[in-house]
Each structure stands twice: as structure tokens, then as C-alpha cells.
N, C-alpha and C positions, 0 to 999 in steps of 0.2 A: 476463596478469593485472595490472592495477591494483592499484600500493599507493603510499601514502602515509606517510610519516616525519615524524611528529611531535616537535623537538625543540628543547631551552632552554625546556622549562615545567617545572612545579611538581604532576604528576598526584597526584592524592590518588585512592586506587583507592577508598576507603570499604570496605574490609574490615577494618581498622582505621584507629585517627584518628592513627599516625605509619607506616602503609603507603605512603608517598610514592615516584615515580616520577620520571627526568627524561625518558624517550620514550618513544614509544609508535608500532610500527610499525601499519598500516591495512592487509588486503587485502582486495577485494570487501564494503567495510563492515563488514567485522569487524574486532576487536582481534588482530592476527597476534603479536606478542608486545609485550611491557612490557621495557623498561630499566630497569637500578634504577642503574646509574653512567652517568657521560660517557663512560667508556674507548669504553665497547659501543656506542652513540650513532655516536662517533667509528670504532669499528673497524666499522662497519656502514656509514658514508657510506664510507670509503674503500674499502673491499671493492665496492663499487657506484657507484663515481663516472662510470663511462660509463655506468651504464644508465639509459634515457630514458625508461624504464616507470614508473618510481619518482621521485614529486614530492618535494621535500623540503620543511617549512613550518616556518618561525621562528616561536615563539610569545612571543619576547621577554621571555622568564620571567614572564607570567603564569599563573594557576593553573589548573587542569584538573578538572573535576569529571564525572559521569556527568550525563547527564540528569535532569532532574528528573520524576518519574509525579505527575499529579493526578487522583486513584483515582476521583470523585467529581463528574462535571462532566456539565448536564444539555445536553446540546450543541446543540440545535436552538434554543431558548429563547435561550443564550448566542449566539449568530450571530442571530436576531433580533433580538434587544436591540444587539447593534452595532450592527447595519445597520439598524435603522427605529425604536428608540428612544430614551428619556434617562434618567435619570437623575431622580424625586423632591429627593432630602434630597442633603447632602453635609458631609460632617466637616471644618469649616473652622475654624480660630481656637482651638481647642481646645475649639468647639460644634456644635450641627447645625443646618445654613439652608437651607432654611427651617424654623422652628421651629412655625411654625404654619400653619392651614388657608388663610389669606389667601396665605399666600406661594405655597403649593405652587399652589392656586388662579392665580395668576400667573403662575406658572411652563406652566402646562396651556395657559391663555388664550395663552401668546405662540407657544407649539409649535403648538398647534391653530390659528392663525392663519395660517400657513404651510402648513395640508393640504386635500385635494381634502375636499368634504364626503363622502364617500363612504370617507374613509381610517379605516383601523385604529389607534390610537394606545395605545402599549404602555411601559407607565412602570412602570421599577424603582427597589428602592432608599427606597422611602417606608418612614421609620421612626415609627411611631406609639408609642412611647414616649415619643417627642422631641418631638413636634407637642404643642403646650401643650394641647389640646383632648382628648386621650390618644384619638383615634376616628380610625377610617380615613371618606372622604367617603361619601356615601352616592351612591343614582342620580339623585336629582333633582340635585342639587352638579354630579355629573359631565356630568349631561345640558346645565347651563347652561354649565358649563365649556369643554366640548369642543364647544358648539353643536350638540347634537344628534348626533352621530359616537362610534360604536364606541369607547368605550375602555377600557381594563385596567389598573389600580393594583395595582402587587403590592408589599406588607410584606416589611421585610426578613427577615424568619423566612421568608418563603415559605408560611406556612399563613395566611395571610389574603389576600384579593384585592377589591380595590372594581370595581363594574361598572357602567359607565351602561346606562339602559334599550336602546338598541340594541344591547351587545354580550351584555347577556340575550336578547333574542331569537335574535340570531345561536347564540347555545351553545343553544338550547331552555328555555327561564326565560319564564314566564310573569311579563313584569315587577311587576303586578297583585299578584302575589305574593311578593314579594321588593322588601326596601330598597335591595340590590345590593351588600350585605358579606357575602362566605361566607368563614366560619370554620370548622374544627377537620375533621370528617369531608365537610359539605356542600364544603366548598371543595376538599378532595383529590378529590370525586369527580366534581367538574367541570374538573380540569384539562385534562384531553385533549382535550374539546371547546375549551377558552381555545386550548391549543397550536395545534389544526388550524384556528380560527379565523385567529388572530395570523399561521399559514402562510400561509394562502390568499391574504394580501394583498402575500404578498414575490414582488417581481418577480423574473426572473431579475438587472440589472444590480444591484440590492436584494441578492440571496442572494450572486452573484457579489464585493459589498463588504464584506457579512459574513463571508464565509468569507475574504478576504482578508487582514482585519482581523484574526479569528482566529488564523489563523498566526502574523502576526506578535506581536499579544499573547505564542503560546506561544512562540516564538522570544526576543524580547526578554528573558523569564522564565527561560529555560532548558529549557523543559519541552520532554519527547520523547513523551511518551505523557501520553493523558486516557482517564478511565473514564467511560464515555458513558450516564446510564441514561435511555432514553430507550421510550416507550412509554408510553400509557394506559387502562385499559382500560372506559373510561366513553366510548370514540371509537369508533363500530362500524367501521369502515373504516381509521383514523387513518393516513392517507395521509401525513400529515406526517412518523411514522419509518420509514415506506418509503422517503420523499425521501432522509432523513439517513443511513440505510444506505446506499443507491447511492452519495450521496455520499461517505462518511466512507471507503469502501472505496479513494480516489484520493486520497487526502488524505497530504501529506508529515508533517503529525503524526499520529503512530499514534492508534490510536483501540481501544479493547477496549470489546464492547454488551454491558450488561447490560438485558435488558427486563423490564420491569415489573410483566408482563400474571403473573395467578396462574392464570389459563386457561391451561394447559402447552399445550394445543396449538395455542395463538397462537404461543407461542415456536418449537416445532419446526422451522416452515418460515425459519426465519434460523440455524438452526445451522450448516447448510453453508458460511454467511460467516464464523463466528466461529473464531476461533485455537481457545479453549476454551469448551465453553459453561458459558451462564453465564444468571444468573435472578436477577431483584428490583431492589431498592434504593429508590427510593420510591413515588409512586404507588399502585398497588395491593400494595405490598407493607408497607408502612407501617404499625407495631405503633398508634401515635397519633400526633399532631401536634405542634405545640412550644411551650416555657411560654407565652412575648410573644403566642400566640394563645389562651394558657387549653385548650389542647386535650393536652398533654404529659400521660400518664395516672400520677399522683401518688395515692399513698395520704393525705396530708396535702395539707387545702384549699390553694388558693392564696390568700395574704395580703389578695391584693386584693378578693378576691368571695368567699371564705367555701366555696368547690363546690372539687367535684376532678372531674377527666375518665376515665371508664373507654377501655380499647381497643377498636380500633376491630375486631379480630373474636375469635373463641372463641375460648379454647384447643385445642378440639377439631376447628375449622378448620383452626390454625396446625398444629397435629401433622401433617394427613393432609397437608397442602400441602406441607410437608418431606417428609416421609416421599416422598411421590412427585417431589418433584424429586429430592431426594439419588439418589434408585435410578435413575432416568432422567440421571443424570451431570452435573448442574449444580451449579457452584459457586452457591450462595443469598450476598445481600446483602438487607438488610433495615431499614430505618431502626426506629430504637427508641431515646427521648428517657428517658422517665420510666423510674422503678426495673419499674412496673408491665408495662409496655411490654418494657423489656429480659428483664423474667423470660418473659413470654409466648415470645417467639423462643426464649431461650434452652432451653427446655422442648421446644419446638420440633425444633429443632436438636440437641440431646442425644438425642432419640427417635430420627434415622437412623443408616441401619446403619452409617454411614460413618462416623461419630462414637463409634459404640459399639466398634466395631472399632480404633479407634486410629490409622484411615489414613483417606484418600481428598481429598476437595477439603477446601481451605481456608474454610471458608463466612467471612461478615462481617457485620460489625454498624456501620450506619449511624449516626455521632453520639456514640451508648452515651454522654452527657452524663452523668446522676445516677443510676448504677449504686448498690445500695446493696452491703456486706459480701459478702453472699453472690453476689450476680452478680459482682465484683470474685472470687472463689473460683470460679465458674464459666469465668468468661473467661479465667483463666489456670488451671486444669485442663483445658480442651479447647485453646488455645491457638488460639483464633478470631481472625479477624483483625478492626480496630476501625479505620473511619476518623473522625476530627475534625476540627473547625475552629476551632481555639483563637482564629483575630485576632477572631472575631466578639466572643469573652470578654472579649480584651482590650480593645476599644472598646465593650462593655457595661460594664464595669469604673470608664471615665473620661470615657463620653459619654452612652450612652444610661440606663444604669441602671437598663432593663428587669428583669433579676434580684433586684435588691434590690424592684423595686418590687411586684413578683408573687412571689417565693418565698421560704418559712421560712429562718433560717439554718441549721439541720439540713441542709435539700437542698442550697444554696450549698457546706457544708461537704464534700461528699461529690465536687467536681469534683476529679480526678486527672488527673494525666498521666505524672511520673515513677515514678511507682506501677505504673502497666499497663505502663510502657515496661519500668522494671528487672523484675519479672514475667515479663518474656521475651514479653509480648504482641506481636503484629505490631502495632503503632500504628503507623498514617500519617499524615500531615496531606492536607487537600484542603481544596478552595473551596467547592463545593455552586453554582459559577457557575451561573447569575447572580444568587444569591441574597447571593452575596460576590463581590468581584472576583475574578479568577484568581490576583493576588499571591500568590504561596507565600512569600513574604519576610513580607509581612502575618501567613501562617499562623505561621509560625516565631518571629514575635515575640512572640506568641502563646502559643509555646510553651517562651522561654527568659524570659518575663515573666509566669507561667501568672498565673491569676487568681487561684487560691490558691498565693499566692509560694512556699511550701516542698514544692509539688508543679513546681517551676520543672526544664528539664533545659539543658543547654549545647548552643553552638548547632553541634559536630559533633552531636551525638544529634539537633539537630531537624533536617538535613539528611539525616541516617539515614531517618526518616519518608518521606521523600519518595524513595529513593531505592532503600537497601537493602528497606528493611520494605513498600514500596509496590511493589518490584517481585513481591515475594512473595506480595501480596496480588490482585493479578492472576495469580498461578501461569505468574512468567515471569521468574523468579530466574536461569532457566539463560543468558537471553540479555541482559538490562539488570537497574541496580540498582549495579554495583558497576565496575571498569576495570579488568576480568580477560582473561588471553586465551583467545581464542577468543567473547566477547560480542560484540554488537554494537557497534558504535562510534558513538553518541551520546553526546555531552561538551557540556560549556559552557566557555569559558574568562574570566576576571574578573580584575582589577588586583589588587584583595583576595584575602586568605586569609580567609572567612567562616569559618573554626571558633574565628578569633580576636578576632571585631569585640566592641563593646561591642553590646547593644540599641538604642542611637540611631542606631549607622555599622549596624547590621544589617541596620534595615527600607529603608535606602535604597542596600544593594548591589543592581545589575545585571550579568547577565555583558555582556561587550567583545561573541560570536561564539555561535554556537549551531551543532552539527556533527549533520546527521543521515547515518550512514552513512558516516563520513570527510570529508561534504562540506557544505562550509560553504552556512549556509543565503543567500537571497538576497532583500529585502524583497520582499513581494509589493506589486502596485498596484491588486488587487481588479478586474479588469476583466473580460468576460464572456468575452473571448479568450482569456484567463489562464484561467481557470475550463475553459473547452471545451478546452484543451489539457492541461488535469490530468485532467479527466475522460476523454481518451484512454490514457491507460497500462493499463498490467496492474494490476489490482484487488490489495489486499492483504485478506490474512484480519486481522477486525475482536474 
């Protein structure tokens, strides 16, 4: 049996913020036990100093933490967007550049000059807040832009997307009819056709650098696990998350699927992959859309146009749709922006037996942004789980100013965080990749700088989010989340003690090492032989 002896670090088990450890034995990737002195450290190497089964690893007294969960990450999209896209806008200088239609326009021109006429061209990251012109491009724009070639602008909310007239056609858009900006319901319910288009054009050595990438992203970050929601159900076939399933099953970072589809028996035929199953998150599960798109369902107009947006289905929908997953054993996620929006789920949600009962799955709620009183009383009497993404607030706060410029101060005032967390809420932080970057360091700033400052929490508590509260939220508290023994042993280790940095030394901690399984990870080179040799192992449940 392989073990490993981890010692001279700093373990912070996160079951409390002064549970600290100095080693920590490895067997077959698990956590075999924890030291809490030297003595034991020491009476354990000398107890075992000829055996050759057992590595021993200096960690130089830096610190030790669990892995980090990003509950929230749309993962096929994200490995796209590395591997065959860019990047729109960018937060530079303490502004956003390009600022306007001409720049982003040159930025398209110089990418698109570089592809086959025939190629797919896929840009994130456009923030139309910040574009002096406040409009995403239209399809004649794009058509001149890209030269005639397929391609796809997606806003940083993710509920708006610009299309030139060929990649209408390609999704079924009779261009004839359409400008080529879909917003709020239209635009969620073409996304699956964008996805399996956007697939169709990733080569293998394409996917093979994506997924490369990937890793190391989550490596770099710390992260051991992503919540993958991945499925559309406007894609009659959507071959694209069949791809991502096969794949994500061989993948050295964990991967837990939540899909999309409200047609349960799209889902059933993937349960047999899944650890737990599990159902929703956005896409077709999606109560409404988000402010920056005017689609977010608010009882109070939005400032800027005077309208407010209702939900995108019944309440009498949302009921039966719970009702039958909860009994059929899936944990339910659900995005839900607007107070509107939240109540519908939550109505939802409160209807199965599983929630009436006092037990069963942990369901969640996507965003839960502008909850008002009473959903803030709901969410912490069912004690649902909540993911957010606070950096986005924070850089609407000092850059884009999307919020102030679309909604009342009533709604602004109603954003919490320390509120849900002390509440006993599971709050987690997550990215919504690629809608944000994967940064959880971004998220965390986010959330020890909240956007309503005296809803602020410290940044052991935001490290919580991603850790303890996250592993829970995937109903997988018993094996990660914390660096207890008998877990699994996924750790990061870092020169810094983040529970003590200021907000400026926070957003630009990195861990040194990233540990999946005891074993240090090893950078990938993205190559197609890489790829075909991960795809040989034994499959993991997803």
C-alpha cells in the first residue's frame, strides 16, 4: 500500500479557522491520519525509517489547504473558449478596452484575419455596459467584421449573444428575421444549438488544447472539483454533451453533471455516470435571465427603460417539474436572478416531499442575486444551498456600473452575503465559466469587498464557500471540503496564509503545488497523445 507523509507545513483543516495541523499521512489518496504536533511527525518517520513504501515530502512550511469546488462552471463552452476563442473587452488601467464598437470591431478584423473562411469564431467577455454605444453589434456589423464567417459574441452576463447572419443559419434563424442580438428568453433558448454549433468546429488537436488548458487553469487555482451544467434542450440530439460526458469521465479534475434538460427523461440515460444525480442549473432550468440583459424578472421597472421582465415559465410548470424530479432522486439546481424569479423556484422547491419532510437532497439556487425579505426567510428555513459570484459585483461596482445604470436602489440594497452565510445558508462562491473567469480568488474578493460593504465576510469565511459549503453542495462533504481523515486528499499548498492577507495581497494569491489524490499534479502540454492516454484509464463517476 502507498502512503505518503506530508511534513513541515502549515495544514488548515477548515473545520475551524485555528484547526491547524503540521502533517498529514496519504494512503491510496486518502487522508490516513492528521498530526497536530512535531513529536508524532517525528515518532512516525522514525518508527518507519526503512520502509521504502512510504515517501516522505518537505513542504517547507508552507500552508496547506483542501481543494478548492467551483460548483458552477459551464465546462464545454469553457474548453472552447480556450482553445479556439478570445476574449472581447478587458479590464485594464482601472477601465475597459475596448470601450467602444470601433475597438471591439478591430479586435474581430484582426482574429478573423488569421481564419479559414469557413471557421467558427467564438468571442467572450464583451461587456456592453462599457462599450460607449451601450448595444451589443448587430449581424450586418458582424457580417462585415468577420468577412462573411460564422460568428458568436457572447456579453458578459451570458444572457445576450450577437450573431452574424451565417452562424443564424447554422443554429436555424432565418436571418431575414432577426437583427442577430437575442436577449432574455429568445437567447436562452438558442443556446444549445450556439453550443453544438461552436463544437462541431473543434478539432481533436483544438479539444485536445482545451482540455489541456483546462487543467491547468484548475491546477494553478487550486481547484479539485467543477460543477459541470452542461446540456440544452433546444439541441434535438446535442451531441456536444455526450462529447463532454465521455470526456469529463477521464479527466484528473473531478467533474460532478448537472443537466439542464427539464425533459427528465433526457436525463435518466446519464445517471449511471453520475456520483449523485443531479438536474438543472441553467439553460432550460432557468427561472429568468439577468439585469445587464433587462431579462432578470423584477417587480419594479428597470431604471433604464421604464418595463420589468416576468418568468420565463408558470408557476404551475415549476411545481410539477420539482415535484417529479425531487421523487425521481435528484438534487435540482436552478438559476434564479430576480426576487420574482427566486420566489417562483422557491415555491417550487418547498412543494416536494423532500423538503416537506425535512430530509432528502440538498437542492440549489443559481445566483439568488436580489432575493427580497421573505425569500432571504425561505432560504434559510429550508436551508438550500446558494451559489454566487460576487467578483462579477465587484467589478460592476468600479468598472462597469451595469447596476447602478439599470436598477432602483431598493434592488442594489437587497444584495447580501454575510447575511445568508451567518444564516447558516450553504453559500458558495463559483465563476459561471466562461461567463467569468475560473479565478476563485476574483470570487473571494468579491466577497471580503462585497458590493454592499457591511454585507462584507473575512477571507477565512470566503475560502469556506469554496470549500466546506461547496463540498456540500455537491453532497460530497463525506469525501472533500475539509482535511479530515479518512477524505480524500486533494490540497493546495501556498507561501501565504490567505485567512490573513489584506483584499489587494488576496486577489493575487496562487498556490506553489496542487495535490490530487496525494499526488502532485504535473502541467499538461495539451497534445492529442496526452489526451488519448487520459482517455484510456478507468472512467470516474461524474
Amino acid at each position: 500500500m502507498k502512503k505518503t507523509l506530508f511534513y513541515n507545513g502549515i495544514f488548515h483543516s477548515m473545520v475551524t479557522e485555528n484547526d491547524i495541523y503540521c502533517g498529514m499521512l496519504v494512503s491510496d489518496g486518502r487522508i490516513e491520519e492528521m498530526y497536530s504536533v512535531k513529536s508524532q511527525v517525528q515518532e512516525f518517520m522514525r518508527e518507519h525509517l526503512a520502509d521504502r513504501s512510504i515517501e516522505h515530502v518537505d513542504l517547507n512550511g508552507e500552508h496547506v489547504y483542501p481543494c478548492l469546488i467551483d460548483g458552477h462552471v459551464h465546462l464545454l463552452l469553457t474548453i472552447a473558449v480556450m482553445a479556439m476563442g478570445f476574449n472581447a473587452c478587458e479590464i485594464k488601467g482601472g477601465g475597459v478596452e475596448p470601450h467602444t464598437l470601433a475597438g471591439v470591431e478591430a479586435r474581430v478584423r484582426e482574429y478573423a484575419s488569421h481564419q479559414k473562411p469557413d471557421a467558427i469564431i467564438a468571442i467572450n467577455n464583451y461587456i456592453m455596459s462599457a462599450i460607449d454605444e451601450r448595444r451589443m453589434p448587430d449581424k450586418n456589423e458582424l457580417d462585415d467584421w468577420g468577412e462573411g464567417r460564422a460568428v458568436v459574441i457572447y456579453n458578459i452576463d451570458g444572457h445576450s449573444t450577437a450573431l452574424s447572419s451565417k452562424m443564424l443559419e447554422l443554429i436555424g434563424i432565418d436571418p431575414s428575421t432577426s437583427n442577430g442580438v437575442l436577449q432574455g428568453e429568445d437567447n436562452e433558448r438558442a443556446q444549445g444549438r450556439i453550443i453544438d454549433t461552436v463544437g462541431s468546429a473543434i478539432s481533436l488537436p483544438v479539444l485536445a488544447k482545451g482540455i489541456g488548458k483546462f487543467h491547468n487553469y484548475c491546477a494553478e487555482y487550486g481547484i479539485g472539483i467543477v460543477g459541470a451544467l452542461e446540456g440544452n434542450g433546444d439541441s434535438e440530439k446535442d451531441t456536444t454533451t455526450k462529447l463532454i460526458i465521455r470526456l469529463a469521465r477521464h479527466f484528473d479534475v473531478g467533474v460532478r453533471l448537472y443537466l439542464q434538460y427539464t425533459d427528465l427523461d433526457r436525463v435518466a440515460p446519464y445517471r449511471k455516470y453520475m456520483k449523485h444525480p443531479r438536474v438543472g442549473g441553467c439553460g432550460d432550468w432557468e427561472m429568468d435571465g439577468a439585469s445587464g440583459s433587462h431579462s432578470a424578472a423584477f417587480r419594479t421597472p428597470y431604471i433604464d427603460t421604464g418595463e420589468t421582465h416576468d418568468c420565463y415559465y408558470s408557476q404551475e410548470f415549476v411545481n410539477d417539474l420539482c415535484k417529479r424530479a425531487d421523487a425521481e432522486g435528484y438534487q435540482i439546481a436552478s438559476h434564479a436572478i430576480g426576487e420574482l424569479a427566486i420566489e417562483r423556484i422557491l415555491e417550487g422547491l418547498n412543494g416536494t416531499d423532500s423538503v416537506k419532510a425535512g430530509k432528502g437532497k440538498l437542492h440549489r439556487i443559481e445566483h439568488c442575486e436580489f432575493h427580497d425579505d421573505a425569500g432571504f426567510d425561505e432560504l434559510a428555513k429550508c436551508n438550500y444551498a446558494v451559489m454566487m459570484q460576487p467578483g462579477y459585483s465587484w467589478i460592476d461596482k468600479r468598472y462597469l456600473h451595469t447596476y447602478e445604470q439599470v436598477l432602483p436602489q431598493e434592488i442594489r440594497d437587497r444584495m447580501k452575503f454575510k447575511s445568508l452565510y451567518d444564516a447558516g445558508i450553504v453559500l458558495c462562491g463559483s465563476s459561471d465559466s466562461p461567463v467569468q473567469d475560473m479565478d476563485p480568488y476574483m470570487q473571494m474578493l468579491g466577497m471580503i469587498q462585497f458590493y454592499n460593504e457591511e454585507e462584507s465576510i473575512t477571507p477565512y469565511e470566503a475560502l469556506r464557500t469554496y470549500t466546506v459549503n461547496a463540498a456540500k453542495a455537491i453532497e460530497e462533504f463525506d469525501d472533500y471540503g475539509t482535511l479530515e481523515k479518512g477524505k480524500i486528499a486533494d490540497f493546495f499548498t501556498a507561501k501565504q496564509d490567505y485567512t490573513v492577507l489584506w483584499p489587494e495581497e488576496a486577489v493575487d494569491f496562487r498556490p506553489t503545488a496542487t495535490y490530487y489524490k496525494g499526488k502532485k499534479y504535473i502541467k499538461k502540454e495539451g497534445t492529442v497523445g496526452e489526451l488519448a492516454r487520459m482517455m484510456l484509464r478507468r472512467p470516474n463517476k461524474i
